[in-house]
VOPAGU-2260 file (C-alpha; in pm, 1 decimal, decimal comma):
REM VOPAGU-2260
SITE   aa  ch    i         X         Y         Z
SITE  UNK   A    0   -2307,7   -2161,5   -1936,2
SITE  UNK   A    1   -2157,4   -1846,1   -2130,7
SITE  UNK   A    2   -2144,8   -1568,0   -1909,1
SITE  UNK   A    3   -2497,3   -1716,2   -1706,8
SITE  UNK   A    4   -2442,1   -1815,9   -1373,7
SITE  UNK   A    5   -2017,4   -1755,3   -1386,3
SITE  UNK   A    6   -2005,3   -1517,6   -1086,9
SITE  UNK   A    7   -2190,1   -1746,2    -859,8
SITE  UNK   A    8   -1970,6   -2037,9    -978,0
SITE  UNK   A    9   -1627,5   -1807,0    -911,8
SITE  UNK   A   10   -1846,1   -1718,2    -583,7
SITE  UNK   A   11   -1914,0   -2131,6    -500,8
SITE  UNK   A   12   -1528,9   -2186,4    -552,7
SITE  UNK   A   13   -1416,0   -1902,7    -356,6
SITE  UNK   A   14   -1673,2   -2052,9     -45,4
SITE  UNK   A   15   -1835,6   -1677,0     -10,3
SITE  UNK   A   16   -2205,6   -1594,8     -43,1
SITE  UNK   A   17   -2377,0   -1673,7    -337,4
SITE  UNK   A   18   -2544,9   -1409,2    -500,9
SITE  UNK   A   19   -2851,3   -1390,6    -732,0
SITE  UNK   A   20   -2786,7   -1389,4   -1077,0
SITE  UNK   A   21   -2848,8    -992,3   -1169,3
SITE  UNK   A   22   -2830,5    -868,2   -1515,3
SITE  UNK   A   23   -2600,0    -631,5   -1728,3
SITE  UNK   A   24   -2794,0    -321,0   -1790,2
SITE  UNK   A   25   -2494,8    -128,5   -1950,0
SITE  UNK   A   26   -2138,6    -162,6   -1994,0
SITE  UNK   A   27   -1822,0       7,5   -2158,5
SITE  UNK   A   28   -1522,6      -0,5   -2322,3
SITE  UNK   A   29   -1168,1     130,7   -2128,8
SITE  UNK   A   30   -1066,3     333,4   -2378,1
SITE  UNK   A   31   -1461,9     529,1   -2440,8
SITE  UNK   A   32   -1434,4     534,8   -2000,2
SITE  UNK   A   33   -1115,8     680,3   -1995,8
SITE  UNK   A   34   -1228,0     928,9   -2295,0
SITE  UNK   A   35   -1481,9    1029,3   -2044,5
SITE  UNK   A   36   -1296,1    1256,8   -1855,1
SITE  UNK   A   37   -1203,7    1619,3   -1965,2
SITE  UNK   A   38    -861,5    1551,8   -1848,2
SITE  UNK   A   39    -657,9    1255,5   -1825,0
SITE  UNK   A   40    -310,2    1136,5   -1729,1
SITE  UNK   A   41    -144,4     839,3   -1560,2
SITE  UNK   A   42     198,2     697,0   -1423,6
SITE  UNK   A   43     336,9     395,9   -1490,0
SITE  UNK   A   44     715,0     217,1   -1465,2
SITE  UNK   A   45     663,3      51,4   -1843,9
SITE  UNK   A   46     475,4     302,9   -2038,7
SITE  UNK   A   47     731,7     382,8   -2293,2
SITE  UNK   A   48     700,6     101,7   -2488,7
SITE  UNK   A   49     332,0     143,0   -2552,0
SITE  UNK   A   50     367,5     535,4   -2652,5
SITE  UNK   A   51     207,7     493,0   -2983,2
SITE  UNK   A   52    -108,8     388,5   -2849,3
SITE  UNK   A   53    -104,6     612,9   -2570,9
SITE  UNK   A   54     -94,9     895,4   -2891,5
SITE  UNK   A   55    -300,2     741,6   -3092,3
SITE  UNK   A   56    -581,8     653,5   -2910,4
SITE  UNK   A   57    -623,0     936,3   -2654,7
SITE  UNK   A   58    -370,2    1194,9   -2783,4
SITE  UNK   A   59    -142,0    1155,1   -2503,3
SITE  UNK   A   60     263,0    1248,4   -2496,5
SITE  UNK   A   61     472,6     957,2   -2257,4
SITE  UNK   A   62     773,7    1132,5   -2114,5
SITE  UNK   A   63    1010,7     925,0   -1915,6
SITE  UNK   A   64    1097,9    1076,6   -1559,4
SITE  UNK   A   65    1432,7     978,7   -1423,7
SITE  UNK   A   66    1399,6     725,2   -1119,0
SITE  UNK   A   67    1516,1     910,6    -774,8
SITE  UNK   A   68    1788,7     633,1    -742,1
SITE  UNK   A   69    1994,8     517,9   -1015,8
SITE  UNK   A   70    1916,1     173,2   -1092,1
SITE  UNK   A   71    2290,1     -10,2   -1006,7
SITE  UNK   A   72    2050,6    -361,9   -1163,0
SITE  UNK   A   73    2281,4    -555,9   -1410,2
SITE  UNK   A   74    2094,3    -661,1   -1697,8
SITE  UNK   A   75    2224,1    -952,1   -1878,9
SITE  UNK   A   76    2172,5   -1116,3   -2251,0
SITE  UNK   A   77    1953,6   -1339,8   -2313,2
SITE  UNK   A   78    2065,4   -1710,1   -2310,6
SITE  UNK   A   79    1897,1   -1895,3   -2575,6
SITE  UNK   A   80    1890,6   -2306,0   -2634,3
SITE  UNK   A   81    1776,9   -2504,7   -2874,5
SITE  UNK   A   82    1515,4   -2701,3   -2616,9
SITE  UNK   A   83    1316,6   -2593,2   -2317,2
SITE  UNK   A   84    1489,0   -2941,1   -2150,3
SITE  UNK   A   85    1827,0   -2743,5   -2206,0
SITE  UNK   A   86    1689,2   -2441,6   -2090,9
SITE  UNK   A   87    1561,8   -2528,1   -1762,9
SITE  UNK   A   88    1895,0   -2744,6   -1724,3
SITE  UNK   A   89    2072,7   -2414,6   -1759,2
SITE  UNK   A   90    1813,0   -2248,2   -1471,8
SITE  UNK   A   91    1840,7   -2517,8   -1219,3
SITE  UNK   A   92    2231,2   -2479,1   -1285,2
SITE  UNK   A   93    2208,7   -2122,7   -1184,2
SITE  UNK   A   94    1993,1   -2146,7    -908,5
SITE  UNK   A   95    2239,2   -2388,2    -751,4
SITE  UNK   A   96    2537,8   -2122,2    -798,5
SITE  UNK   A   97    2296,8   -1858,9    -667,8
SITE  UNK   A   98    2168,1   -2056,1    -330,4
SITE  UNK   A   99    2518,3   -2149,0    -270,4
SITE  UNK   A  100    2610,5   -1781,5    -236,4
SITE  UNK   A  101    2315,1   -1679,0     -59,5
SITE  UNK   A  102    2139,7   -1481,2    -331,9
SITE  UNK   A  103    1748,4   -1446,6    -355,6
SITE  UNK   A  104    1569,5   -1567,9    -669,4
SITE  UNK   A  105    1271,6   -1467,6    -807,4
SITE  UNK   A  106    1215,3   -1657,7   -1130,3
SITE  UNK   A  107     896,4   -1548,6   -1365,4
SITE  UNK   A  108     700,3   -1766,0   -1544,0
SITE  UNK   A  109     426,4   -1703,1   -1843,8
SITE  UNK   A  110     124,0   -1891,2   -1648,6
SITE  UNK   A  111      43,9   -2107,9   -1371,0
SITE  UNK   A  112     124,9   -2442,4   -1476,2
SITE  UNK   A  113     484,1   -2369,1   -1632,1
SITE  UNK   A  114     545,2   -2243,5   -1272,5
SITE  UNK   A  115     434,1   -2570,9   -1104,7
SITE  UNK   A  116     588,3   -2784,0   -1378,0
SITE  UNK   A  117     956,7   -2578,2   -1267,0
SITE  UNK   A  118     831,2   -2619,1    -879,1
SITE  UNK   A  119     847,7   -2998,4    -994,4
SITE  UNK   A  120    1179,8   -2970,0   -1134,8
SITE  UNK   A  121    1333,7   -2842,9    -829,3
SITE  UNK   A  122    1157,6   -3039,8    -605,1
SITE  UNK   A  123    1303,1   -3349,1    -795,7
SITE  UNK   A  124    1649,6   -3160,4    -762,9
SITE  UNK   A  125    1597,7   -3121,6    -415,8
SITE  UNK   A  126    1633,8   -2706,5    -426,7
SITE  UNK   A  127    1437,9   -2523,9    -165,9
SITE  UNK   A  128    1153,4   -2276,8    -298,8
SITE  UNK   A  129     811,6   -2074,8    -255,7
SITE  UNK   A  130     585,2   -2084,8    -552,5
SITE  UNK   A  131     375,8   -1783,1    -535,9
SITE  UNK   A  132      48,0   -1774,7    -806,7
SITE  UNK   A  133    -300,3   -1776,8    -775,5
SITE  UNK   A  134    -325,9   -2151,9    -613,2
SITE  UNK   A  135    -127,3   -1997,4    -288,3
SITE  UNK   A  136    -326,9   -1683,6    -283,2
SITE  UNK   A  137    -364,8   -1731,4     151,2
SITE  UNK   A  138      -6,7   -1732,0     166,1
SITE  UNK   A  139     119,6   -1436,4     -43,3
SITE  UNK   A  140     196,9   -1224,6     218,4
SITE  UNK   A  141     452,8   -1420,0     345,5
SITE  UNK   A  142     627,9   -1571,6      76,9
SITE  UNK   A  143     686,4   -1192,5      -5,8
SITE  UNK   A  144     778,9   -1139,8     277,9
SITE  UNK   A  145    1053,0   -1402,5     226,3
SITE  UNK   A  146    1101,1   -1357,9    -111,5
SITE  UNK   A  147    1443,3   -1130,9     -16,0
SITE  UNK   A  148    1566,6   -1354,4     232,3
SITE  UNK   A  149    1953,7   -1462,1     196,8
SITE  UNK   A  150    1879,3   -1802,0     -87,7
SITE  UNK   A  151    1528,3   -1769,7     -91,2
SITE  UNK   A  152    1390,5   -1926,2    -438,3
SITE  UNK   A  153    1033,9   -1771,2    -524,6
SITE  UNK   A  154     892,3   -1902,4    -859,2
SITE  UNK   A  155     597,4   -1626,0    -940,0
SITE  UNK   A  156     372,5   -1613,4   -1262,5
SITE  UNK   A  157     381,5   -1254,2   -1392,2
SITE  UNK   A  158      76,4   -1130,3   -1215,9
SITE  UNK   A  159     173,5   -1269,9    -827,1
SITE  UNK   A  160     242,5   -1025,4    -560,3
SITE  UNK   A  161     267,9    -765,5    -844,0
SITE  UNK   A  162     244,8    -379,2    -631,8
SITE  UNK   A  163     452,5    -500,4    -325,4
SITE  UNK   A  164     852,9    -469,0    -295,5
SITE  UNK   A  165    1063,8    -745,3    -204,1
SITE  UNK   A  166    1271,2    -587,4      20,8
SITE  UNK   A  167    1672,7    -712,8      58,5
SITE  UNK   A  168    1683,2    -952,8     394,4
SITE  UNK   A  169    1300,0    -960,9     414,1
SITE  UNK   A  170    1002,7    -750,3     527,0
SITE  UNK   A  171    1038,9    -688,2     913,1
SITE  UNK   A  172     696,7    -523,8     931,2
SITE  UNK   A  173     526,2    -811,5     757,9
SITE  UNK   A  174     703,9   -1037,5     960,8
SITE  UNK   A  175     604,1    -868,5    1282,4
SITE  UNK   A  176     274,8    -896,5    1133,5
SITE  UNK   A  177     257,3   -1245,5    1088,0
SITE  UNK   A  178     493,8   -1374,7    1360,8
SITE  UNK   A  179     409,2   -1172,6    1678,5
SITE  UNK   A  180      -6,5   -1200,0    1619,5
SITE  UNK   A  181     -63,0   -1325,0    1932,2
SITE  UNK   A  182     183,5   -1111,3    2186,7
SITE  UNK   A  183      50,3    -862,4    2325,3
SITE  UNK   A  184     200,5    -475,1    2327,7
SITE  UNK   A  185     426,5    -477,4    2625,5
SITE  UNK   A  186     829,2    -513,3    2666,7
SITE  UNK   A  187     809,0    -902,4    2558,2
SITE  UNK   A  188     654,5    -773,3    2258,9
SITE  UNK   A  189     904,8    -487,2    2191,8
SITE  UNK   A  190    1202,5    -728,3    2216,5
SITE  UNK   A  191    1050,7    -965,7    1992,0
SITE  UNK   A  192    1057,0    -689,9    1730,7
SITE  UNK   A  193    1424,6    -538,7    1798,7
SITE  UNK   A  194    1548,4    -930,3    1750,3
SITE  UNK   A  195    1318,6    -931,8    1405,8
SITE  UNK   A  196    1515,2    -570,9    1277,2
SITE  UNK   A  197    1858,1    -729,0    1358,6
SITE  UNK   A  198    1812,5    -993,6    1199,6
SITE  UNK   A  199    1675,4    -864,6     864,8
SITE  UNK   A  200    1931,9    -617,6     890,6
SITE  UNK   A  201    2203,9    -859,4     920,5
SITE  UNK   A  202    2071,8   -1076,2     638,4
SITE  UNK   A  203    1983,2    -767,5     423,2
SITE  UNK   A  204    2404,3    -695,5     414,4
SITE  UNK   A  205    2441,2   -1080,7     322,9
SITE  UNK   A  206    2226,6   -1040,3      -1,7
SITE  UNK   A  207    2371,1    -707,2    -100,3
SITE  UNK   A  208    2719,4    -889,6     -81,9
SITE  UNK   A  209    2533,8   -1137,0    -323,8
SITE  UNK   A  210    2437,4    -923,0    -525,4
SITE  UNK   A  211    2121,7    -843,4    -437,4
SITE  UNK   A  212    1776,6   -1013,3    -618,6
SITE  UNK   A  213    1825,6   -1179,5    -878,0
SITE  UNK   A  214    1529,4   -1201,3   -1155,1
SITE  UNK   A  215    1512,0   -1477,3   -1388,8
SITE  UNK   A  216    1261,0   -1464,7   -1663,7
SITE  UNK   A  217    1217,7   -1843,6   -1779,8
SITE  UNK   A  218    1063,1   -1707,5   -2129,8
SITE  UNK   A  219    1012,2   -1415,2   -2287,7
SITE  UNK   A  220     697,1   -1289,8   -2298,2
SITE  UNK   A  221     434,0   -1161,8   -2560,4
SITE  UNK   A  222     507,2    -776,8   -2480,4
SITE  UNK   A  223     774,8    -659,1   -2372,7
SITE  UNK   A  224     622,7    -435,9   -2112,9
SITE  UNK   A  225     538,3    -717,9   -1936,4
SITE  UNK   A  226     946,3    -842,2   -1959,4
SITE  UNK   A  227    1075,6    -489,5   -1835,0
SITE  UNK   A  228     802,2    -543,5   -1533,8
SITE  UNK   A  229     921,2    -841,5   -1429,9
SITE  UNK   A  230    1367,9    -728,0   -1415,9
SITE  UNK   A  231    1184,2    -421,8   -1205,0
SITE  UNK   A  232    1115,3    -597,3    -961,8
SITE  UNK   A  233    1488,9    -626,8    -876,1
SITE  UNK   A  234    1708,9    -295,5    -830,4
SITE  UNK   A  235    1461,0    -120,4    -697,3
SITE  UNK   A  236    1543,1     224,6    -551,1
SITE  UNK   A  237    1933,9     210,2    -577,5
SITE  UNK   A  238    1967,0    -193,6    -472,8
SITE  UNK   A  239    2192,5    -407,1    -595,1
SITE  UNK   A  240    2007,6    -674,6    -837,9
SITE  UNK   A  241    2057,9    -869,3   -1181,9
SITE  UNK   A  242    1829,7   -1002,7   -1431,7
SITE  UNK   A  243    1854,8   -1252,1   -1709,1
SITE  UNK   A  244    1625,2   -1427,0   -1961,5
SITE  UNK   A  245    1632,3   -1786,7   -2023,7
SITE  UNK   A  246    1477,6   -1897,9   -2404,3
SITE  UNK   A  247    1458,4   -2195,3   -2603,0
SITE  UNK   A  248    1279,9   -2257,2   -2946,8
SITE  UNK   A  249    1003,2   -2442,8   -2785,3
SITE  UNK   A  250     884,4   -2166,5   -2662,7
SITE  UNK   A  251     511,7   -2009,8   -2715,4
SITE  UNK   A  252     648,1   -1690,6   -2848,0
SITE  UNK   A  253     901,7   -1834,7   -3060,4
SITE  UNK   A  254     761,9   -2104,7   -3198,9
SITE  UNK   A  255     420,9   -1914,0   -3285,5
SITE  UNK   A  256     594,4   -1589,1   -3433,2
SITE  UNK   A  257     893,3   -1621,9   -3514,0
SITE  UNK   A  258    1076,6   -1853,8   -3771,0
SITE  UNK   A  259    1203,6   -2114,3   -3550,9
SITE  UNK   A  260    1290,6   -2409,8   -3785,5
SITE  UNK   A  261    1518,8   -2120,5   -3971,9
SITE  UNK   A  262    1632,8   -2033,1   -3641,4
SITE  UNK   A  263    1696,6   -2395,8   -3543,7
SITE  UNK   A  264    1899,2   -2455,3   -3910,6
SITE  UNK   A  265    2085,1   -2135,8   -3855,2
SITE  UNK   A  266    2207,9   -2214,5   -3439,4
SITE  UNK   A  267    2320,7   -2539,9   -3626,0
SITE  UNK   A  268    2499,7   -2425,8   -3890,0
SITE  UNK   A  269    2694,0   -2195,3   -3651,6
SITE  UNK   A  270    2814,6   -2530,6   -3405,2
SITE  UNK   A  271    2565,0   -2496,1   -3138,8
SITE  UNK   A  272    2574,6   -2779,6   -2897,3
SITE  UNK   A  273    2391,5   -2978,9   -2695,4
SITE  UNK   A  274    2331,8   -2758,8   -2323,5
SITE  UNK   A  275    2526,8   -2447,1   -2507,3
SITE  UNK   A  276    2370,5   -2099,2   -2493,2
SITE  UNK   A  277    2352,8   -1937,3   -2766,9
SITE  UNK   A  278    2364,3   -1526,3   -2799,4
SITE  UNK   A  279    2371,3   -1376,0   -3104,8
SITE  UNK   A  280    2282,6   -1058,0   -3264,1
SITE  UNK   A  281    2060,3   -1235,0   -3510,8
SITE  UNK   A  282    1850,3   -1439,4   -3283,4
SITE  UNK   A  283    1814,5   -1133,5   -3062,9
SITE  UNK   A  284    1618,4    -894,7   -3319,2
SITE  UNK   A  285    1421,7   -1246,7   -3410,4
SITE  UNK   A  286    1299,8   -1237,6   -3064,2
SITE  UNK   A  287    1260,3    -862,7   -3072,6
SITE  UNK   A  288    1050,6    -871,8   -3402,7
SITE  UNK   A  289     815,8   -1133,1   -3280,4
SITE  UNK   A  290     760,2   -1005,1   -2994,3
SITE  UNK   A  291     711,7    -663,0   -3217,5
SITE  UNK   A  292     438,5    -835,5   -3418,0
SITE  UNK   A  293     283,0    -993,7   -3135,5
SITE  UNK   A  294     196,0    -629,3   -2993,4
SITE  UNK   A  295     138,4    -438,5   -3318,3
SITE  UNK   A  296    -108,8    -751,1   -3376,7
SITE  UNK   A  297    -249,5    -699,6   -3011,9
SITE  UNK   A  298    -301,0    -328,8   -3112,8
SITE  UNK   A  299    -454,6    -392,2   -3412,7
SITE  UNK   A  300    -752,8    -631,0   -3227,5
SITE  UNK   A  301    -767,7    -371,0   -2978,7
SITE  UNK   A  302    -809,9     -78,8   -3234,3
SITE  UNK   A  303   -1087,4    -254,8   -3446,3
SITE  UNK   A  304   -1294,6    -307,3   -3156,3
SITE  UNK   A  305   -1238,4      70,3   -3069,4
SITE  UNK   A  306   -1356,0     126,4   -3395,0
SITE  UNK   A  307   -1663,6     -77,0   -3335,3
SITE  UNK   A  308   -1794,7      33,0   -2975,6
SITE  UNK   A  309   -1691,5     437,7   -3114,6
SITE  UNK   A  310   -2048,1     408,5   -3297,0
SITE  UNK   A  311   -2263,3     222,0   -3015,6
SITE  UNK   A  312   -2073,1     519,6   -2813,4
SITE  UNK   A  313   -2211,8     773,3   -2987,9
SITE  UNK   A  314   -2569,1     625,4   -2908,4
SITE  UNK   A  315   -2458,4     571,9   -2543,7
SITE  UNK   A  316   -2389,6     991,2   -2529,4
SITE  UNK   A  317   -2749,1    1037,9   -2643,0
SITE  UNK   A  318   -2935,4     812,5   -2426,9
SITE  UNK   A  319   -2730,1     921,3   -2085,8
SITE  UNK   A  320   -2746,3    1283,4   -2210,9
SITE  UNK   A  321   -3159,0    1219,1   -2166,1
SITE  UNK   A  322   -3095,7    1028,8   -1903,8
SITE  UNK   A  323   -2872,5    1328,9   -1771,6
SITE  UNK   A  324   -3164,7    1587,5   -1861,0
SITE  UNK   A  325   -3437,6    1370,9   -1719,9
SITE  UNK   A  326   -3216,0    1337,1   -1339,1
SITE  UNK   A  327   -3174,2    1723,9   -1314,5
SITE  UNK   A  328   -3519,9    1852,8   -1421,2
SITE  UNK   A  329   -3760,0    1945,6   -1085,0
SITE  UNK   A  330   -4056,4    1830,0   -1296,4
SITE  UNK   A  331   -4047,3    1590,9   -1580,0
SITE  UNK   A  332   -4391,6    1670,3   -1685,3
SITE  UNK   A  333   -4350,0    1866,8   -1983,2
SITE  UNK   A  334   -4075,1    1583,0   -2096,6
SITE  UNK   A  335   -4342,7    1272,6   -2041,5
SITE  UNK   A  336   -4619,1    1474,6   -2199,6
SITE  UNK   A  337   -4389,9    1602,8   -2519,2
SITE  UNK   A  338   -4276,6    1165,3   -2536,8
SITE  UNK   A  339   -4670,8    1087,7   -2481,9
SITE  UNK   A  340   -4796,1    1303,5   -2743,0
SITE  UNK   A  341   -4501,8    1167,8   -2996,7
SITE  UNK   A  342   -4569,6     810,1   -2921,3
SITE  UNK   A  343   -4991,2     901,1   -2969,7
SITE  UNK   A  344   -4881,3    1039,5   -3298,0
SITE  UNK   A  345   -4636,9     751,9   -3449,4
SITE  UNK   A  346   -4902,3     462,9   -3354,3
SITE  UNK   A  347   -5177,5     721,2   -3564,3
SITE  UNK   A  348   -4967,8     698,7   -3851,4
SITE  UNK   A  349   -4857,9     368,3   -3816,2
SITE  UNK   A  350   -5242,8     254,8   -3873,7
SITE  UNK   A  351   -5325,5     478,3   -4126,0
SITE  UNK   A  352   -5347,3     379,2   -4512,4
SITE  UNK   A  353   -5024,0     605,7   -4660,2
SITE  UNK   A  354   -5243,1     773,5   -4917,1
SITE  UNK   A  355   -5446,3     955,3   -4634,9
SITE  UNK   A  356   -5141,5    1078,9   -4519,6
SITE  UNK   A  357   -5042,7    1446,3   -4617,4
């Protein structure tokens, strides 16, 4: 099928409209669109990491601006096992501490079925949770909504609910949203929403004796902008919060890019136990140099097909600069004559013998 008839399949899943099959007539690169413009700039919580490319490929300075609240978000090691079975022992070990003291959760995973396989796990351990990715799209809003509740569990691939805060005790406005639908405005109404405010403010002083949200990254993933996206979503404008990332060998990251059987021999050597974390300065820049080559080799991919579309873009300015010329003119008669009479011309030549040819 290629990239025939995939809208209208995306469009049969979805249960909207089908629509005709229409057909691609130009298209573009990010980087030649973004090149586009005279003057360009953009704001973003993770840039700093990707500051080389930002330089390199449109000559743009990243300058960190402080945050307006100092983030008061404890951020701790990294706990590292041997196994992902030890690993996710280790989670479902926290998650137990942290329901017990009313804490929210949000735990990230790399993709959607590592976040139903640890929906499984719980389920088996009997532990309460929301799974939020792109199977429980109708619901979104209000397992956000929840997400900050006082033990909520909310296991979220990277890319769910990604824009929206989860705010300490829940969202009162989303839940006035999605609980009071069907009363109308009136004093009945009003009530309804005082009783809503009380009691998110009453849970939100709960979690902040918690501790606030706590993030738990079940894996490290292949850039780290994507890690620092996922502990911001806890701390965020002067809340309390914590973070921590889970890792084991089997992992995608450090089993494809970074020397895990050395790793393995080495935690070994050094005692490391069955369901014992490990943290050590040496597995840590491991981890940090794989993930290291993982974007320098996303940058490279990225850079060669820059490379590539930079000469079909230099065709692309000619034929929209016509195109430009031929959209502004009043008349376009002197243009289709001047493209007749060279067209008349080449298929003259074209049919003569080359020695009559001056």
């Amino acid at each position: 099928m290629q990239n025939r008839l995939r809208h209208q399949a995306i469009e049969a899943k979805e249960k909207v409209e089908i629509a005709e099959e229409n057909q691609t007539l130009a298209s573009i690169t990010y980087q030649n669109f973004f090149r586009l413009y005279p003057k360009l700039a953009g704001m973003a919580g993770t840039a700093m990491t990707e500051a080389p490319e930002f330089d390199e490929i449109y000559k743009l300075n990243v300058v960190e601006i402080p945050t307006n609240r100092s983030v008061t978000r404890v951020d701790a090691d990294d706990e590292i096992y041997l196994t992902a079975a030890e690993k996710y022992k280790a989670i479902l070990k926290l998650l137990r501490e942290c329901q017990e003291r009313g804490q929210p959760v949000l735990i990230g995973t790399t993709n959607i079925e590592k976040s139903e396989l640890l929906s499984t796990l719980l389920k088996v351990e009997g532990i309460k949770h929301e799974v939020l990715n792109a199977r429980h799209h109708e619901r979104e809003a209000r397992i956000i909504a929840e997400a900050g509740q006082s033990g909520a569990i909310t296991v979220a691939t990277n890319m769910a609910g990604r824009g929206t805060d989860i705010k300490l005790g829940g969202n009162w406005e989303m839940r006035v949203k999605l609980e009071l639908a069907d009363i109308p405005e009136g004093p009945e109404r009003e009530k309804a929403i005082q009783r809503i405010k009380d009691e998110v403010e009453a849970d939100e002083a709960k979690v902040i004796a918690a501790g606030g949200l706590y993030i738990i990254g079940t894996e490290r993933h292949e850039s780290r902008r994507i890690d620092n996206q996922l502990r911001g979503r806890a701390g965020r404008q002067g809340d309390p919060g914590a973070s921590k990332f889970f890792i084991s060998l089997d992992d995608d990251l450090m089993r494809i890019f970074a020397a895990t059987d050395k790793l393995r021999d080495y935690l070994r050597k050094m005692g490391a136990q069955e369901d014992e974390a490990i943290s050590h300065r040496y597995i840590s820049k491991s981890l940090e140099k794989a993930q290291q080559r993982v974007e320098a080799r996303n940058f490279d991919v990225r850079k060669h097909l820059l490379r590539y579309d930079d000469v079909m873009n230099d065709q692309r300015k000619i034929v929209y600069a016509q195109r430009r010329e031929l959209m502004e003119k009043e008349s376009i008669k002197e243009m289709v004559e001047e493209i007749r009479s060279d067209v008349a011309q080449d298929l003259v030549l074209g049919h003569l013998p080359s020695d009559t040819v001056a």
